[in-house]
FIKOLZA-1660 file (N, C-alpha, C; in steps of 0.1 Angstrom, whole numbers, plus 5000, padded with zeros to 4 digits):
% residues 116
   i   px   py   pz ch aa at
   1 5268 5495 5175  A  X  N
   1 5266 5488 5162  A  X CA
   1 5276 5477 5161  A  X  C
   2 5288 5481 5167  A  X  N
   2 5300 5471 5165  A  X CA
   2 5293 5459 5171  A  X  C
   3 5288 5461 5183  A  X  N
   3 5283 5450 5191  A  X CA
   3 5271 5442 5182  A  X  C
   4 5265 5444 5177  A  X  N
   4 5252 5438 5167  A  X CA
   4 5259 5428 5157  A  X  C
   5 5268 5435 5151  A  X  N
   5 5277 5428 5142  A  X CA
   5 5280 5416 5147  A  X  C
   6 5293 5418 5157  A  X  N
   6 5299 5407 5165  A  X CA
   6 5287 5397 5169  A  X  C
   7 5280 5400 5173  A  X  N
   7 5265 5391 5180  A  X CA
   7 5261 5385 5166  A  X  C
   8 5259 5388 5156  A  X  N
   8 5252 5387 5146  A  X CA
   8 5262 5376 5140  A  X  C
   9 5277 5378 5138  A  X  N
   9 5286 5368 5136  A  X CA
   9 5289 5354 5141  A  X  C
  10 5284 5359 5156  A  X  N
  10 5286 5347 5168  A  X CA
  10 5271 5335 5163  A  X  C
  11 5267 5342 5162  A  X  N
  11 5250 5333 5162  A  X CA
  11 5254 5326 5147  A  X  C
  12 5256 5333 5137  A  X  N
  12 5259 5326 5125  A  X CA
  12 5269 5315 5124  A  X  C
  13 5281 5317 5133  A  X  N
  13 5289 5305 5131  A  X CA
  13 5286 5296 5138  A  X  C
  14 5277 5296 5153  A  X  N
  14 5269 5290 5158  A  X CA
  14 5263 5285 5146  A  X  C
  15 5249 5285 5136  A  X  N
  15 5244 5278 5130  A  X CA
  15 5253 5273 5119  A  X  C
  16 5264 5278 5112  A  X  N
  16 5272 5266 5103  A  X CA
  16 5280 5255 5112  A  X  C
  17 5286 5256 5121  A  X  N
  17 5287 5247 5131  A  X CA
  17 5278 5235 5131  A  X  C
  18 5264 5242 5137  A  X  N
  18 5254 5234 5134  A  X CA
  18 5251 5224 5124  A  X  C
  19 5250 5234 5112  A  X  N
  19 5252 5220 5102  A  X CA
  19 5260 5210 5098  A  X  C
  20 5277 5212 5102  A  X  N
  20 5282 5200 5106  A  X CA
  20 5284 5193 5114  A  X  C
  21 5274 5194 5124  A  X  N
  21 5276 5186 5134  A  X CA
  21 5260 5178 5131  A  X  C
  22 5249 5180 5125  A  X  N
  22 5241 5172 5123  A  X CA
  22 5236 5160 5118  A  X  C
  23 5245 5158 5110  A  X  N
  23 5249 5143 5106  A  X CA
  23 5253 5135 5113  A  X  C
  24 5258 5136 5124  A  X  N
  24 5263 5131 5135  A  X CA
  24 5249 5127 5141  A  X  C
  25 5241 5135 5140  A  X  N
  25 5228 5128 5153  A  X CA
  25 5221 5119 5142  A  X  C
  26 5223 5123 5130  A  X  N
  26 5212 5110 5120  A  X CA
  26 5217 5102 5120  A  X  C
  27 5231 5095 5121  A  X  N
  27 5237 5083 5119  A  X CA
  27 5234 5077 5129  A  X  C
  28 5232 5085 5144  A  X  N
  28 5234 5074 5153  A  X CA
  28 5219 5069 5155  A  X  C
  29 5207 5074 5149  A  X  N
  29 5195 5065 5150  A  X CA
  29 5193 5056 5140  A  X  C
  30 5190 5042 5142  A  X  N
  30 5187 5038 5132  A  X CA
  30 5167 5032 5132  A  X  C
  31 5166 5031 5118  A  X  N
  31 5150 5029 5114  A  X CA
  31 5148 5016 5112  A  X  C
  32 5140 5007 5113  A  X  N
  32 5135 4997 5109  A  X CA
  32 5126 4997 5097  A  X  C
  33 5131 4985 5087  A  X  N
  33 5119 4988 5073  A  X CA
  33 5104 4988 5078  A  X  C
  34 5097 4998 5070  A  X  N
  34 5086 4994 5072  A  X CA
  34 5081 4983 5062  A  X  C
  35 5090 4976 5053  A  X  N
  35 5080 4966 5049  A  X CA
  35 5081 4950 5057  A  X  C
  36 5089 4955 5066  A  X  N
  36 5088 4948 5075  A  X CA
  36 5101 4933 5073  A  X  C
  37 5105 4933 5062  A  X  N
  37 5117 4925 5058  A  X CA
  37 5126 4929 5052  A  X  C
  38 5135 4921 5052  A  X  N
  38 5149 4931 5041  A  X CA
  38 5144 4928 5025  A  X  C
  39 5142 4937 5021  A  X  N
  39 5137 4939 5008  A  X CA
  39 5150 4941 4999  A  X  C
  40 5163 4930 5000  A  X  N
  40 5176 4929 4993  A  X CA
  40 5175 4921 4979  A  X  C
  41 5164 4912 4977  A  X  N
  41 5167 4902 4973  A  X CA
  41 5154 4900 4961  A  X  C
  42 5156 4898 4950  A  X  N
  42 5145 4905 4939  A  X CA
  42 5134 4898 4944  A  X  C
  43 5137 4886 4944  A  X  N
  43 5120 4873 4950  A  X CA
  43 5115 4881 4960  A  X  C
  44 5118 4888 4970  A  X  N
  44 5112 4888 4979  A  X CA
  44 5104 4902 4975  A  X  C
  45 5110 4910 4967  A  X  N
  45 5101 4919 4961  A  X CA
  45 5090 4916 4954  A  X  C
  46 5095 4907 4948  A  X  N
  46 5085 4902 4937  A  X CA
  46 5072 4896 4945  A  X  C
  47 5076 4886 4956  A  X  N
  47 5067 4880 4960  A  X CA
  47 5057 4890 4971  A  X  C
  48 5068 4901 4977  A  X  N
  48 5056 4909 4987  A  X CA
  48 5047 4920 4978  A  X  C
  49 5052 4917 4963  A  X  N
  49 5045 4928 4953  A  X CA
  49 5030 4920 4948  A  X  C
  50 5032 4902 4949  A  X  N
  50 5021 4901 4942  A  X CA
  50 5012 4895 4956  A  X  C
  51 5015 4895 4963  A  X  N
  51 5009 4893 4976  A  X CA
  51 5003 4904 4980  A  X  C
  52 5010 4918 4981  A  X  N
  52 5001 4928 4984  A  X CA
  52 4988 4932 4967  A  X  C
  53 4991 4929 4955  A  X  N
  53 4984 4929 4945  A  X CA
  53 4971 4925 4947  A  X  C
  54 4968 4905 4949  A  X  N
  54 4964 4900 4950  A  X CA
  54 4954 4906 4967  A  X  C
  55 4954 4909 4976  A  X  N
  55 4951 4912 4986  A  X CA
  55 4939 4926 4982  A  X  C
  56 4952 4934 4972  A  X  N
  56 4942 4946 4966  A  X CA
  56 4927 4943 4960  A  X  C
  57 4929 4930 4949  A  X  N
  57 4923 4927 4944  A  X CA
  57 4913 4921 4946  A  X  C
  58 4915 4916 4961  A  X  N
  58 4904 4907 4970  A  X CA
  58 4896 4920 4974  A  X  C
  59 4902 4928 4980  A  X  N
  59 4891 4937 4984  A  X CA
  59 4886 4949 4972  A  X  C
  60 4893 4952 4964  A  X  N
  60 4883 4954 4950  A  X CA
  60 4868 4948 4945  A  X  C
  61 4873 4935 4946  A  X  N
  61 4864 4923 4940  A  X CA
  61 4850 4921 4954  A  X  C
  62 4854 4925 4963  A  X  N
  62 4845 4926 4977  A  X CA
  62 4836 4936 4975  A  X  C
  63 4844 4950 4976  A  X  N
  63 4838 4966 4973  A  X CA
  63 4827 4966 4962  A  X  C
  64 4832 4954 4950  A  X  N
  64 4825 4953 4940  A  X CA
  64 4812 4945 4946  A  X  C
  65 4813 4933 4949  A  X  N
  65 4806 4930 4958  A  X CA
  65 4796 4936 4964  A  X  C
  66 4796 4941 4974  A  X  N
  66 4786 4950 4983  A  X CA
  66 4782 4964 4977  A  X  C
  67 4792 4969 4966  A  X  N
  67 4782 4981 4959  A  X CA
  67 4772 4972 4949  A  X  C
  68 4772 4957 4944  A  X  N
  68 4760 4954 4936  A  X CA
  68 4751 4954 4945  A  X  C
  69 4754 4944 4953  A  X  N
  69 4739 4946 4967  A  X CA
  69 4738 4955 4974  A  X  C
  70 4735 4972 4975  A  X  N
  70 4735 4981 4978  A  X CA
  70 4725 4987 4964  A  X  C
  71 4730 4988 4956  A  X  N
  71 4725 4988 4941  A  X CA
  71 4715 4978 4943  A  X  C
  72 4714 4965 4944  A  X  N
  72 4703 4957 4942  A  X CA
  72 4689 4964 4952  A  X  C
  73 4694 4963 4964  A  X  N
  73 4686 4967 4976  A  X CA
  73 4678 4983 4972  A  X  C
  74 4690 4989 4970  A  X  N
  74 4680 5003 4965  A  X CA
  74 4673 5009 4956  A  X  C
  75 4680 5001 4946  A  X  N
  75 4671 5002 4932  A  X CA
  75 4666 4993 4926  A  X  C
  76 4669 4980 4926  A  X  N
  76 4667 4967 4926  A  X CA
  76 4646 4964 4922  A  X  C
  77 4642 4967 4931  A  X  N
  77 4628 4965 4935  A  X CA
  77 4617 4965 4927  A  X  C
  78 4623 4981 4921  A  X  N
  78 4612 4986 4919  A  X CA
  78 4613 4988 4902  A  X  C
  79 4631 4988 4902  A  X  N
  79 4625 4988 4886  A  X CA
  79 4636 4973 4882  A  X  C
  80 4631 4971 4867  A  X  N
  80 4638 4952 4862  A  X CA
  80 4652 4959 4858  A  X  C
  81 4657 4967 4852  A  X  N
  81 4663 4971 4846  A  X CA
  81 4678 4975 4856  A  X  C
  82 4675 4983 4867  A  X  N
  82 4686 4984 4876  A  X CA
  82 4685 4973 4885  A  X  C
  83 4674 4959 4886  A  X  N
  83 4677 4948 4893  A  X CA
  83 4686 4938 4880  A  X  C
  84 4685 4940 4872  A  X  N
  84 4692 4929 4863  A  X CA
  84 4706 4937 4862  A  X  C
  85 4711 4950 4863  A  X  N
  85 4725 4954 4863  A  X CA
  85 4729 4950 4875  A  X  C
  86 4722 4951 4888  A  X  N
  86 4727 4948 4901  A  X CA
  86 4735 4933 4899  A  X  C
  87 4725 4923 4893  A  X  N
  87 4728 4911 4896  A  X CA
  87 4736 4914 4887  A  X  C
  88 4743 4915 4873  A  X  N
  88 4757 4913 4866  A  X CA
  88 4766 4921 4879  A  X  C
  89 4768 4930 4880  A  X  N
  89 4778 4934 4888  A  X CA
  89 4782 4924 4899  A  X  C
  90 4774 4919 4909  A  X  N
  90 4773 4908 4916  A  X CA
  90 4779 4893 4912  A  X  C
  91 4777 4893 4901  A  X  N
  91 4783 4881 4895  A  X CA
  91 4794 4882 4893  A  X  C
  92 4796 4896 4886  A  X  N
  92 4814 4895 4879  A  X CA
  92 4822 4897 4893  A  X  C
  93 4815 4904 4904  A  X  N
  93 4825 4903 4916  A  X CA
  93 4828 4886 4921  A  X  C
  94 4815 4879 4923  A  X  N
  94 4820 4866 4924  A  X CA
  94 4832 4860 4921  A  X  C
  95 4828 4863 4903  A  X  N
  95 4839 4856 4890  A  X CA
  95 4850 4864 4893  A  X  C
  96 4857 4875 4902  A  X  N
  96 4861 4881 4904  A  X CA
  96 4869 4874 4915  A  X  C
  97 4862 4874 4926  A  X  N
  97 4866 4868 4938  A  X CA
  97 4869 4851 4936  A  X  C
  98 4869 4846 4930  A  X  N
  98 4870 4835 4924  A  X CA
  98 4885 4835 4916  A  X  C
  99 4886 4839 4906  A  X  N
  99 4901 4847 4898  A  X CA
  99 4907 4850 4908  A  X  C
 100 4908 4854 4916  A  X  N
 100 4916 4859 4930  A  X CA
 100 4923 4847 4939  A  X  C
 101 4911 4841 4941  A  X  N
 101 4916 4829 4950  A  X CA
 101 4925 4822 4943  A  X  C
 102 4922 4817 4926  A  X  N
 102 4929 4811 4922  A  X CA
 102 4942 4818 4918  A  X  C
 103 4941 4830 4917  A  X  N
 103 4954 4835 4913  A  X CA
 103 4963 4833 4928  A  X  C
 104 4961 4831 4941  A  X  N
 104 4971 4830 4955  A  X CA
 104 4971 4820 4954  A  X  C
 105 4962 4809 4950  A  X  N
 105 4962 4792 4950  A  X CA
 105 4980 4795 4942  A  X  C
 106 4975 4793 4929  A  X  N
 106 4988 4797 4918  A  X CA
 106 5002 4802 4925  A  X  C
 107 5002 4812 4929  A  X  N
 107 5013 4821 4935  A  X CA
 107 5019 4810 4947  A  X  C
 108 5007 4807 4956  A  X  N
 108 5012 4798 4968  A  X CA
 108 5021 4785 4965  A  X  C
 109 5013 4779 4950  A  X  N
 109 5021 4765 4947  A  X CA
 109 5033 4770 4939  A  X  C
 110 5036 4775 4930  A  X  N
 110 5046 4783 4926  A  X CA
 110 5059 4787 4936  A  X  C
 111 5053 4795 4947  A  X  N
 111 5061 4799 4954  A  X CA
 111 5068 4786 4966  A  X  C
 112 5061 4778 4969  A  X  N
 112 5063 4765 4975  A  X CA
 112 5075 4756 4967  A  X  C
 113 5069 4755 4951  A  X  N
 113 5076 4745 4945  A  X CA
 113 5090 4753 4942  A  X  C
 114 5091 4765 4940  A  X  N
 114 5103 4772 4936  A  X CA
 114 5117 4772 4953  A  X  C
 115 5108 4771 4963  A  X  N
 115 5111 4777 4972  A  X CA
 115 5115 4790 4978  A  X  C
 116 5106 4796 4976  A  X  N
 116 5107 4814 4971  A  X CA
 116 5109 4814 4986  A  X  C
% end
């Protein structure tokens, strides 16, 4: 029994040991950002925030897009009623996609003339 104990103590200070010595192996790797730049500096937040926004909103305005014509194609035909919703949806994705462009036009002259 004595021996269980002893064994049982040895393995334990083995693992507290362990945990101060594990800090040691995370410091020596280091990570690269995944946002791919140093994100120190407020502009560049700002700027990869409305860049990734605007990108969102392109493919929203797309999705929107091809669910009207999906909708037009399948329902579209046969009755006036789900063809006349199709085409609004279709349109506001345009007017959508359109708002979009101009909002990166905006951001890009902005961010040019500021020198962001």
């Amino acid at each position: 029994m004595s021996r269980l104990i002893r064994y049982s103590q040895f393995v334990l200070m083995l693992l507290v040991l362990g945990l101060f010595i594990t800090p040691l192996f995370s410091h020596a790797a280091t990570f690269e950002n995944p946002l791919g730049t140093e994100m120190t500096d407020i502009r560049t937040v700002i700027m990869s925030l409305t860049r990734w926004l605007v990108r969102l909103s392109a493919l929203i305005a797309i999705l929107a897009l091809v669910f009207g014509g999906m909708r037009l194609i399948i329902g579209g035909f046969g009755n006036e009623q789900e063809a006349v919703a199709a085409k609004k949806i279709i349109t506001w994705a345009i007017i959508g996609l359109f708002v979009v462009g101009l909002a990166a036009i905006i951001l890009w002259t902005i961010r040019s003339i500021l020198v962001i």
